[in-house]
C-alpha positions in Angstrom: 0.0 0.0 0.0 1.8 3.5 -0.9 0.3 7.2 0.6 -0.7 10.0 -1.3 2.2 11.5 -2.5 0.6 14.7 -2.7 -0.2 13.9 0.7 3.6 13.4 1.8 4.8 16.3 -0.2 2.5 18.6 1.9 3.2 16.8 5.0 7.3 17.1 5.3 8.0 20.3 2.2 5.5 22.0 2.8 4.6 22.2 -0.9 0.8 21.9 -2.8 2.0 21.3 -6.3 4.9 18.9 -7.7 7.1 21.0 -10.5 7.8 19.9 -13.7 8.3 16.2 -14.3 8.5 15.7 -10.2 5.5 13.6 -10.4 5.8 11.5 -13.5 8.8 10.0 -12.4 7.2 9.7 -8.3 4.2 7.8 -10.4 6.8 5.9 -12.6 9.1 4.5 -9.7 6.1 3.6 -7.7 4.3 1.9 -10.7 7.3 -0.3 -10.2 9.0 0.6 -13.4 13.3 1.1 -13.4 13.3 5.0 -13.8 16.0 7.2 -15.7 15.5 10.9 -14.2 17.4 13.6 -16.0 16.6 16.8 -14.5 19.0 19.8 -14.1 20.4 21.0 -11.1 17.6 22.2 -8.5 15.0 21.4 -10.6 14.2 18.5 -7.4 15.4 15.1 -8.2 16.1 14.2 -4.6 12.7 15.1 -3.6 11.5 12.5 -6.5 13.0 9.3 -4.9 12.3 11.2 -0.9 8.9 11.3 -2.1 8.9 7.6 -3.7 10.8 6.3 -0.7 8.1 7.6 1.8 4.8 6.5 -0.2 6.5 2.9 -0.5 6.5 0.0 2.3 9.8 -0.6 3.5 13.5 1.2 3.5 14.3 3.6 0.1 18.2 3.0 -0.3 20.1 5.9 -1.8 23.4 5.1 -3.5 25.2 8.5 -3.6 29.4 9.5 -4.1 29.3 12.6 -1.3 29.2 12.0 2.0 28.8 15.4 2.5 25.3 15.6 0.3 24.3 12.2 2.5 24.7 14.2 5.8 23.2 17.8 4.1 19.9 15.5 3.0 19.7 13.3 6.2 20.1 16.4 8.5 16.9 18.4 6.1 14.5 15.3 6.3 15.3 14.5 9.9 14.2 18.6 10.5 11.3 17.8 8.5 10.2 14.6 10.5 11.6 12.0 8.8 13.3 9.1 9.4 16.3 9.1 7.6 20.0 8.3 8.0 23.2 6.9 6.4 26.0 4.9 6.9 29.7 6.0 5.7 32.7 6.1 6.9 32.5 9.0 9.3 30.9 6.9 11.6 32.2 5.3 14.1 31.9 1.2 14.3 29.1 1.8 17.4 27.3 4.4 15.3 27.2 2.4 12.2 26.0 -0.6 14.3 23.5 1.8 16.0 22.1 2.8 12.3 22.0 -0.8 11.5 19.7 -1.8 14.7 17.6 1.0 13.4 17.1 0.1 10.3 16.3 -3.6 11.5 13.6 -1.7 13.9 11.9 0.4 10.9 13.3 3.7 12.6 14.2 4.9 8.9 12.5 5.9 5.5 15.5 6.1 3.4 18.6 4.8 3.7 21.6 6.8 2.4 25.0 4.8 1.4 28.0 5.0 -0.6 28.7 2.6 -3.2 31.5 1.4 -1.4 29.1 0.2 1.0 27.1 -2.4 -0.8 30.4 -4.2 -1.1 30.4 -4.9 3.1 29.3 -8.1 4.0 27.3 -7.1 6.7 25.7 -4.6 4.5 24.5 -7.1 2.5 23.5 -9.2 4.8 21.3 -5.8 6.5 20.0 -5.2 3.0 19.2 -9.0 2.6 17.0 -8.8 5.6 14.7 -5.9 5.5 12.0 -4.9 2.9 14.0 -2.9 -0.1 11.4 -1.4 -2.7 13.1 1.5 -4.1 17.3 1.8 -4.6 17.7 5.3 -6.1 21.2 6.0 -7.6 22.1 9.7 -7.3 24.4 11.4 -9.5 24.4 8.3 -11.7 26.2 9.9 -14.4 29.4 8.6 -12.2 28.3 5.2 -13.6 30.0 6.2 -16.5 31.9 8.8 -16.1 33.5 7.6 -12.7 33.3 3.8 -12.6 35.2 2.4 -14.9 38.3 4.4 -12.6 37.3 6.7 -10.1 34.4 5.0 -8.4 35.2 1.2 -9.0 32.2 0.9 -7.1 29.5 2.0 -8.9 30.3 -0.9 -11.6 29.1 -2.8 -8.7 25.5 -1.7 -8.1 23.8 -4.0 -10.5 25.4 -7.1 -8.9 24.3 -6.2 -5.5 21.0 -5.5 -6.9 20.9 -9.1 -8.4 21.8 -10.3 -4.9 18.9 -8.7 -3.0 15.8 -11.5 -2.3 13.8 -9.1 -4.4 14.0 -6.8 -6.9 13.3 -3.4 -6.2 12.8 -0.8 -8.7 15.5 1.4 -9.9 15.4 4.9 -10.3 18.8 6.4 -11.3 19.3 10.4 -11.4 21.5 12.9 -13.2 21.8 16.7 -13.9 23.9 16.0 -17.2 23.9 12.9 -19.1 24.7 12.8 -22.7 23.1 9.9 -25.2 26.5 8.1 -25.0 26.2 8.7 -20.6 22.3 7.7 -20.5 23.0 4.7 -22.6 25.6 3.5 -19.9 23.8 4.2 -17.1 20.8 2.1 -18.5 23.1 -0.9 -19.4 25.6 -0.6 -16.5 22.5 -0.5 -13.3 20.6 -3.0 -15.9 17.4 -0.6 -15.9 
């Protein structure tokens, strides 16, 4: 069963109206459907998957390069009322285990992560455990761009994704994507 999204976006932003595109891809993720969101910067891709992650059963993963955007978003959503939070290396081993309880205990909507992560055992095994509907990929242009040097790790995504008991949908966003970039991104996170 998913809320109002309309609802939510009241609710936590404050907002009556979705802008442009916003609520095409909202309606496309929670129809289930692998998503490819190319919006520019500002124009609200985060709030698309926030928005998807909260009208869904279950924990929203975000895969995103920055730690500091993890800690900017987490920090604005838990201000707003939601539970959010993310694991990365500037945690401690007792904070990261503390997330991990959470997350076991349904304290938390979305789920923010660096690619790096899905490669930790216990990660997968957290991930393997709980209810996963929606894994949006953030800056996904680093698919391409990054991953075949940079980011080793976001050549990894799709495998994890494989691993998981189920399938969730896949929504992957960018500001700038050429055909050549889109094209990867589709092929490397198998959307």
């Amino acid at each position: 069963m998913t809320r109002d999204i309309k609802e939510i976006l009241k609710t936590y932003w404050g907002y009556d109206d979705f802008r442009s595109l916003q609520e095409e891809i909202i309606r496309s993720v929670l129809d289930g459907k692998d998503t490819l969101a190319l919006m520019p910067t500002g124009g609200g891709k985060s709030l698309t998957y926030q928005v998807s992650g909260l009208a869904m059963e279950g924990v929203c993963l975000v895969v995103t390069p920055l730690i500091a955007l993890m800690k900017d978003q987490v920090a604005a959503l838990q201000r707003a009322g939601v539970g959010a939070a993310f694991i990365n290396s500037s945690l401690s081993a007792a904070e990261q285990r503390e997330v991990y309880s959470g997350v076991r205990s349904g304290a938390y909507k979305l789920l923010y992560v660096a690619p790096e992560r899905l490669d930790a055992p216990s990660f997968a095994s957290l991930a393997a455990s709980i209810e996963i509907p929606l894994i949006a990929v953030d800056e996904a242009h680093c698919v391409s761009q990054w991953g075949q040097d940079f980011r080793p790790s976001y050549l990894r995504i799709a495998p994890f994704i494989a691993s998981l008991p189920r399938r969730p949908a896949v929504a992957a966003f960018t500001a700038t994507a050429t055909a050549q970039v889109r094209s990867d991104i589709e092929s490397m996170l198998e959307l």
